[in-house]
C-alpha positions as CSV (number, residue, x, y, z in Angstrom):
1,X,131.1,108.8,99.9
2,X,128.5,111.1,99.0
3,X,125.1,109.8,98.5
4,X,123.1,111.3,95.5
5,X,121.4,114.4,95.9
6,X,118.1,112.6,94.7
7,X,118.1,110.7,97.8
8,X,117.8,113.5,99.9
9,X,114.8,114.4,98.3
10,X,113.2,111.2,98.7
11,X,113.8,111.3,102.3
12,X,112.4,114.5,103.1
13,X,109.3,113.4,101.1
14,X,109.4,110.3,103.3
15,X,109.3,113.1,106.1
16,X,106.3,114.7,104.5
17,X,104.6,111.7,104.4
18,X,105.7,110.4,107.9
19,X,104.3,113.9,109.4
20,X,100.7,113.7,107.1
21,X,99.5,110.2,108.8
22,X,101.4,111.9,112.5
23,X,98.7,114.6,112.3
24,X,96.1,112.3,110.7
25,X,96.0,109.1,113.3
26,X,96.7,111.4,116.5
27,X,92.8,112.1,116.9
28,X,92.7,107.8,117.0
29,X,94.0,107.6,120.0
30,X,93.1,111.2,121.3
31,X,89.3,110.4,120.4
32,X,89.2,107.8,123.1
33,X,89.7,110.3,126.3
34,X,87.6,113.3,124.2
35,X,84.7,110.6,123.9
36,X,84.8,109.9,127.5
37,X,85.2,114.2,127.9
38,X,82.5,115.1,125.8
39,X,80.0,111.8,125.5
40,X,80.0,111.4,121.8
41,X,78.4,108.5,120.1
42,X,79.8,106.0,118.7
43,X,77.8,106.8,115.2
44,X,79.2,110.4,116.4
45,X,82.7,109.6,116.5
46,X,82.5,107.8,113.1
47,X,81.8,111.1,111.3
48,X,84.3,112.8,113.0
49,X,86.9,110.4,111.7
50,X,85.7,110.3,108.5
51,X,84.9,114.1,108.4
52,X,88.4,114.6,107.4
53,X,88.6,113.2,104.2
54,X,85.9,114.8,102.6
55,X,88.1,117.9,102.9
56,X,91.2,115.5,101.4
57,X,89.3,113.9,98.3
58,X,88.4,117.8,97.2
59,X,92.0,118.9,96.9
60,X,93.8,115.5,95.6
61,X,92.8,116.6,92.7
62,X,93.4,119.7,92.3
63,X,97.2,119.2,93.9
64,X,97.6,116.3,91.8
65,X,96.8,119.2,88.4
66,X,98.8,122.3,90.6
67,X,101.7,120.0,90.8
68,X,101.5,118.3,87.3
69,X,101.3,122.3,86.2
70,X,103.8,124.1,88.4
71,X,105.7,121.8,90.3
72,X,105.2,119.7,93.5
73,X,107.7,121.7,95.8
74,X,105.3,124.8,96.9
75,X,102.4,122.7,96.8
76,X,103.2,120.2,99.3
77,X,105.5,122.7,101.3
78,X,102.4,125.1,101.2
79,X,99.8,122.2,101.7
80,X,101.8,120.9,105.2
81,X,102.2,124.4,106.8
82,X,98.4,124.6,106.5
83,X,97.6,121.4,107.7
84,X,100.0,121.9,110.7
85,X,98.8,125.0,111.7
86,X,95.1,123.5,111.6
87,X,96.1,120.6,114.0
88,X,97.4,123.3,116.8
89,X,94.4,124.6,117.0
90,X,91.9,121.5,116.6
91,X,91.6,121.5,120.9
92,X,90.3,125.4,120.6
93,X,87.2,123.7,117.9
94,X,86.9,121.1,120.0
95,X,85.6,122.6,122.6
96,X,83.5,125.1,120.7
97,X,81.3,122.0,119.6
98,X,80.9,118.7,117.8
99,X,80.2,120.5,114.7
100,X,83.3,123.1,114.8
101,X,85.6,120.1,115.4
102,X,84.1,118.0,112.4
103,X,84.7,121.4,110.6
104,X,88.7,121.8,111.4
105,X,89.0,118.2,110.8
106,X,87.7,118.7,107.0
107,X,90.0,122.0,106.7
108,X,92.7,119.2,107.8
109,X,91.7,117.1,105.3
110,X,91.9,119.8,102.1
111,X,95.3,120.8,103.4
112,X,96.6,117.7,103.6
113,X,95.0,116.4,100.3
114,X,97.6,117.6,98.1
115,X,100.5,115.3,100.0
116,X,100.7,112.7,97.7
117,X,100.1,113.7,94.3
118,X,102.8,116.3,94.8
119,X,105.9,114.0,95.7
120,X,104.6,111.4,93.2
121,X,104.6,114.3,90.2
122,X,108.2,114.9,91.8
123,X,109.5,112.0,91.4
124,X,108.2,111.6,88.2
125,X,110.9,114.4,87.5
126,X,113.3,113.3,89.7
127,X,113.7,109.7,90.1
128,X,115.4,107.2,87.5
129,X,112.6,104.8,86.4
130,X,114.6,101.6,87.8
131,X,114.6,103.1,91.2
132,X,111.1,104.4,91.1
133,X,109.1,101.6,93.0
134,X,111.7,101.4,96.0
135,X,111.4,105.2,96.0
136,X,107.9,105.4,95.9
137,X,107.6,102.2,98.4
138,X,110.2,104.0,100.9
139,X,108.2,107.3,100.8
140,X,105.0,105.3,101.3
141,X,106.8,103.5,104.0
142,X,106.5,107.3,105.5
143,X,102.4,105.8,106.4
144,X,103.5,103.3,108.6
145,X,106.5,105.4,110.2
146,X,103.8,107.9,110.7
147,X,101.0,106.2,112.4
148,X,103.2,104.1,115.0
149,X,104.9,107.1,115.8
150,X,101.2,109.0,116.1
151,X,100.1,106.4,118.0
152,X,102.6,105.7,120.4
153,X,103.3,108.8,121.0
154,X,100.0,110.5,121.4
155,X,99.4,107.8,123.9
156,X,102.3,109.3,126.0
157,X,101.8,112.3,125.5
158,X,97.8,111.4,127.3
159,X,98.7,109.5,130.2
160,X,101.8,112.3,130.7
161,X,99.4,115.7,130.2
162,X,96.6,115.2,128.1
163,X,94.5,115.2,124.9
164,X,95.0,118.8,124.2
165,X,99.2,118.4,124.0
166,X,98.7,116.0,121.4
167,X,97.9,118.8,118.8
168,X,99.9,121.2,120.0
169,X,103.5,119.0,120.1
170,X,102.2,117.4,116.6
171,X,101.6,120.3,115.1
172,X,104.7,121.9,115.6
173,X,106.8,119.1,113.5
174,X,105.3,120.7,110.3
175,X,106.8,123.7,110.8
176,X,110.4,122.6,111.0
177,X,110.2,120.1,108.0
178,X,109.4,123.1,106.2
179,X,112.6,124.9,106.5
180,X,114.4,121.9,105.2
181,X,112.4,121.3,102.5
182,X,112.1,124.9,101.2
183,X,115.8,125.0,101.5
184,X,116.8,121.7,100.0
185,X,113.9,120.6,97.5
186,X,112.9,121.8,93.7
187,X,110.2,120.8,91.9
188,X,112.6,120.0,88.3
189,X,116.1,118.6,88.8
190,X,117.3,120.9,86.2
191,X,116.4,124.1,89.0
192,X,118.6,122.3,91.8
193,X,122.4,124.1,92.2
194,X,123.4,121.1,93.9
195,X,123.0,118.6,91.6
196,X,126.1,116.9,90.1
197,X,126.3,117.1,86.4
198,X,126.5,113.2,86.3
199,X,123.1,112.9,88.7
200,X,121.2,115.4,86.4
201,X,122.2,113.7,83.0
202,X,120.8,110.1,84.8
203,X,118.2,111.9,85.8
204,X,117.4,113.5,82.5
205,X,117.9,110.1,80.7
206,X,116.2,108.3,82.9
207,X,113.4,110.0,84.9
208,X,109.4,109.2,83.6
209,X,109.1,112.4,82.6
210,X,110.8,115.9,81.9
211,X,108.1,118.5,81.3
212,X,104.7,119.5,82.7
213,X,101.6,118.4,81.8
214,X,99.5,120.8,79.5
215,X,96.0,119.3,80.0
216,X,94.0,116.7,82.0
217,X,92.4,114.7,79.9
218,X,89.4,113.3,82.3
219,X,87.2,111.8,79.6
220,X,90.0,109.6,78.4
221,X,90.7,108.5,82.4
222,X,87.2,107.8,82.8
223,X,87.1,105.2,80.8
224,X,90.1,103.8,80.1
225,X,89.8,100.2,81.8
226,X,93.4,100.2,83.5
227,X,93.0,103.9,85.2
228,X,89.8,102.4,86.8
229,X,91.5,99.3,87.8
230,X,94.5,101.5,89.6
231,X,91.1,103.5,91.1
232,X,89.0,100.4,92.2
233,X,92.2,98.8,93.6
234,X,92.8,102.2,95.3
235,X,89.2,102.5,96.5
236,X,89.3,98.8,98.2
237,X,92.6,99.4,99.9
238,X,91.7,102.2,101.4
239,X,88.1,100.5,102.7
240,X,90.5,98.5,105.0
241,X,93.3,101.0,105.6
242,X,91.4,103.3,107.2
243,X,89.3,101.5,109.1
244,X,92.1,100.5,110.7
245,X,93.7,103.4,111.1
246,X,90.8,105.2,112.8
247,X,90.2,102.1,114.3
248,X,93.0,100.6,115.4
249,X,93.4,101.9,118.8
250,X,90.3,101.6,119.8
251,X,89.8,98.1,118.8
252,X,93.0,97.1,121.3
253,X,91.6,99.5,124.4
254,X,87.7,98.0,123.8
255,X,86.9,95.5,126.3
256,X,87.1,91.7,125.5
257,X,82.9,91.3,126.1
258,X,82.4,93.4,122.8
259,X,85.5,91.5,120.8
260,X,88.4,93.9,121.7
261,X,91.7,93.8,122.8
262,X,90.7,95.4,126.5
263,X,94.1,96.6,127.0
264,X,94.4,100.0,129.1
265,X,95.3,103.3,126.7
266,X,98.5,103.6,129.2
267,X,100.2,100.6,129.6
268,X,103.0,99.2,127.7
269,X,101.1,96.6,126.3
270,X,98.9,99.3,124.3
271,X,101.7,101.0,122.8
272,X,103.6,97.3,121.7
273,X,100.4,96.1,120.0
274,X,100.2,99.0,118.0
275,X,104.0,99.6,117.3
276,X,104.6,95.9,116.1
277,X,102.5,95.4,113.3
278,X,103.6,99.3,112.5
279,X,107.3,98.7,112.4
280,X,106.6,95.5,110.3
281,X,104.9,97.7,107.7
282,X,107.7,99.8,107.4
283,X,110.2,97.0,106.9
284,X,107.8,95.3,104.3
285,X,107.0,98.4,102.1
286,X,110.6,99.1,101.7
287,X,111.2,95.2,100.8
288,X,108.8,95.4,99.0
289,X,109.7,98.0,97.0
290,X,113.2,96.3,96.1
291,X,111.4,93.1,95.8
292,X,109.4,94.6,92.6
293,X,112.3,96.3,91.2
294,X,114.4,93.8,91.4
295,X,112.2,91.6,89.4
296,X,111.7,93.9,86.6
297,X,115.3,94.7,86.5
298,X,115.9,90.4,85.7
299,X,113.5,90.4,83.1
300,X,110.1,89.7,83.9
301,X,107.5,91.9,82.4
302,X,106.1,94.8,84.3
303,X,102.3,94.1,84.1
304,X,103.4,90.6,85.6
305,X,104.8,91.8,88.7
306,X,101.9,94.9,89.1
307,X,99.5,92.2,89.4
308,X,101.1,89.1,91.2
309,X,102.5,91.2,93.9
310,X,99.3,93.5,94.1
311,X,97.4,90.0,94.4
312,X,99.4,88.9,97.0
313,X,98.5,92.3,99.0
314,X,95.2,92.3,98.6
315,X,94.4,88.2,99.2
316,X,96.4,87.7,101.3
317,X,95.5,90.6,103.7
318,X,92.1,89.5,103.1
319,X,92.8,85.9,104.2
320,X,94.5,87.3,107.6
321,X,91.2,90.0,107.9
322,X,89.4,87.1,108.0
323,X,90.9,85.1,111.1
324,X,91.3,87.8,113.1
325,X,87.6,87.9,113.6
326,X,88.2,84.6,115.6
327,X,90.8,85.4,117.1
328,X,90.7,86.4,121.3
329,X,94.5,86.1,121.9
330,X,96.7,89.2,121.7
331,X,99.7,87.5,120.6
332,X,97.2,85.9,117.5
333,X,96.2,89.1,116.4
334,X,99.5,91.1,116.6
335,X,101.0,88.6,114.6
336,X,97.9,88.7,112.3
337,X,98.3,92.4,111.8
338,X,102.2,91.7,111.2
339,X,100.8,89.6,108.6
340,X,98.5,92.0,106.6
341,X,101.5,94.3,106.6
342,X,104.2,92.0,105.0
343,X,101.1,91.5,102.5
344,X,100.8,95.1,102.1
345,X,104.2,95.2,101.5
346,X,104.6,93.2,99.2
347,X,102.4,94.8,97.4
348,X,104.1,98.4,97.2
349,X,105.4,97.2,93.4
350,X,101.5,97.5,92.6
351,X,98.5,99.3,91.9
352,X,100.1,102.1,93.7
353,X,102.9,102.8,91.6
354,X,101.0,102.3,88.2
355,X,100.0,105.4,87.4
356,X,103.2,106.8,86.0
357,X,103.1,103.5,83.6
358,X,100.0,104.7,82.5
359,X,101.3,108.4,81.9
360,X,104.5,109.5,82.8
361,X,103.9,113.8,82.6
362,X,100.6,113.5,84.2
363,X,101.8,111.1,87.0
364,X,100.2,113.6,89.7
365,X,96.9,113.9,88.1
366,X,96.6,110.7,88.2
367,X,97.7,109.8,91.5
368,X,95.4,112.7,92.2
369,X,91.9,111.7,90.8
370,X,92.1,108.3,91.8
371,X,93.4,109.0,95.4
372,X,90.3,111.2,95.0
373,X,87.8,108.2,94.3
374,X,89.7,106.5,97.2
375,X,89.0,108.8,99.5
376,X,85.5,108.2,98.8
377,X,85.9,104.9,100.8
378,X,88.1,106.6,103.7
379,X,84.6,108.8,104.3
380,X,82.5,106.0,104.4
381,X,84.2,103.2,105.8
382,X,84.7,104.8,109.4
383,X,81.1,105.6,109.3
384,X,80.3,102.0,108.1
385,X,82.5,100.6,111.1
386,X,80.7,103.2,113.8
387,X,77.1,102.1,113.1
388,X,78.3,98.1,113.1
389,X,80.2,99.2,116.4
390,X,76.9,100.8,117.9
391,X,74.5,98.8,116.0
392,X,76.3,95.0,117.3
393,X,79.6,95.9,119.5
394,X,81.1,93.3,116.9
395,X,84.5,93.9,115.6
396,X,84.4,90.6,113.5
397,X,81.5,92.2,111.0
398,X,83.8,94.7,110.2
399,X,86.6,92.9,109.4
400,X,84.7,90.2,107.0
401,X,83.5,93.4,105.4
402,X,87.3,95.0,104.9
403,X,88.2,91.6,104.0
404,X,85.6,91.4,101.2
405,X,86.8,94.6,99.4
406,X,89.9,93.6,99.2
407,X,88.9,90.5,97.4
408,X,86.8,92.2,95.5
409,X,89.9,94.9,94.2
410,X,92.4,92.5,94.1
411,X,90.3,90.2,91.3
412,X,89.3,93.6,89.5
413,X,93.3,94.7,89.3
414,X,93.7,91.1,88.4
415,X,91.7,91.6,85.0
416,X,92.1,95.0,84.0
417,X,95.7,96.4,84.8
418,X,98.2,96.9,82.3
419,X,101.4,98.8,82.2
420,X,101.4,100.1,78.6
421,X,101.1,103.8,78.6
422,X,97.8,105.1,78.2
423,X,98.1,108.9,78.2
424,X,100.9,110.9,76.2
């Protein structure tokens, strides 16, 4: 039985995606021994986390247009080399200076920018509209494959060599993805040889859209009330994401007397608190994904499942944010952060995949500018976390204050979504 050739594409997206967060979480775990290395504060290591994102909000944007324009294959294909090649030789900057690492890390950033409003303007050509959530909610499944293999891994990779090798190894995935994807992937269905003439005529019928966008209309996104909800959910999700992600690791090494974990980077135990709650995410996102489809599929109307499962997401990862901060038992909070996840998961029939509801042809624009708007709280939140860190060595401030914004989103999605499209 041969799967459709659409699939393939999804999976090597997935790929993309899966390599992205790899190269993006490594410095997580790698920032613990280069802090002890190089005596950084903890308000220091804060912008260095966050340093790479103002790089990343810069070229969502223009991605999410470049793809919208000319098609998502050379722009994410192009995007990953670059960010690849940066990671081998973030060690080099890293010794030259605080400064010339914050710098690779925000060239890391504008390479990797373009990620995801190029597979979403894809599949907005390639994927059937009744598969589109589980698509997108596999490929975004691709975050948590990503950061428990960047975790886990860059912790053996320390306690087997060092810091340095984490880069180097990491890098180097890029690089082969590349051949596969320039080989395998087009931008429009109607360029791929290997199609089927069946698969292209679903495709064709079904797909969001078929052409490239002429224009961007940003006046119009500004302020229309159910692009700003899909870009203040986006903004409050990411608060909490990426605290944790930058955070994560160190939270579980940090001794129990300042409210961490105090479990040694080496040991077993490290790499098992972080690879639970990962795998979980994985599982959820693509349940998830299904779980929203299949709904819609039955009958019920799409704006109702965009905001009861995005609900679900955001309140109910708030409510688990929230006890964590008591919690002092490892088993507690791993199950906690399993939790969040199936909440997250969920949630993958969302504000996330809203945007082609909103406007099929400009589907990567729009992932685009409000990733962009996003990314405004990936640079600040880390920042936000390091001063609380050095200011009170308490972890529990900043989860009540993840936990808020995502209370705060959720009941803004609540009110203002809408599926209807927007933007023709």
């Amino acid at each position: 039985m041969n799967l459709p050739y659409r699939f393939k594409v999804i999976f090597l997206s997935f790929l993309a995606v899966s390599i992205c967060y790899i190269d993006r979480v490594n410095i997580s775990v790698a920032i613990i021994p280069m802090q002890e290395q190089f005596g950084w504060s903890e308000f220091q290591i804060g912008i260095i986390l966050s340093s790479f994102y103002f790089g990343y909000m810069f070229t969502l944007i223009v991605g999410g247009y470049l793809a919208d324009k000319y098609g998502g294959k050379k722009v994410l294909g192009y995007g990953l080399l670059i960010w690849s090649f940066f990671t081998i030789i973030t060690p080099f900057f890293a010794y030259s200076g605080l400064w010339w690492l914050i710098f690779i890390r925000i060239l890391m950033g504008l390479g990797e920018g373009i990620t995801f409003p190029s597979w979403h303007a894809i599949y907005a050509r390639w994927i059937p509209f009744n598969e589109r959530t589980r698509a997108v909610a596999f490929t975004n499944s691709g975050i948590a494959a990503g950061t428990v293999f960047g975790y886990a891994v860059a912790a053996l990779i320390i306690a087997a060599y060092s810091w340095e090798w984490v880069f180097y190894l990491f890098g180097i995935l890029g690089i082969f993805w590349y051949f596969f994807w320039n080989k395998s992937v087009t931008s429009f269905p109607e360029e791929n040889k290997n199609l089927t003439e069946n698969e292209l005529k679903l495709i064709q019928n079904e797909a969001p859209s078929k052409e490239s966008a002429p224009s961007i209309p940003f006046l119009r996104l500004i302020r229309n009330m159910p692009f700003v909800a899909i870009a203040v959910a986006t903004f409050c999700n990411n608060w909490s994401l990426y605290t944790f992600l930058s955070y994560l690791p160190k939270y579980v090494n940090a001794p129990i007397t300042e409210g961490g974990m105090g479990i040694d980077l080496g040991s077993n135990i490290f790499v098992f608190a972080i690879l639970i709650p990962c795998v979980v995410a994985i599982l959820s996102l693509v349940i998830g994904g299904y779980l929203a489809d299949g709904l819609i599929k039955r009958g019920y109307a799409v704006i109702k499942v965009r905001k009861a499962v995005n609900s679900i997401g955001f309140f109910g990862s708030a409510l688990f944010l929230f006890l964590i901060s008591s919690e002092d038992s490892l088993f507690n909070v791993v199950l906690l952060l399993s939790l969040i996840n199936v909440c997250s998961g969920i949630c993958a029939g969302g504000f996330g995949v809203n945007h082609a509801d909103l406007g099929p042809k400009y589907t990567g624009s729009l992932v685009g500018i409000s990733g962009s708007i996003g990314m405004i709280a990936a640079i600040l939140s880390p920042i936000v976390a390091g001063t609380v860190l050095q200011i009170t060595n308490s972890w529990s401030m900043i989860f009540y204050i993840c936990a808020g914004m995502l209370i705060f989103g959720g009941i803004f999605y609540l009110i203002f979504a809408s599926a209807n499209k927007q933007f023709d």
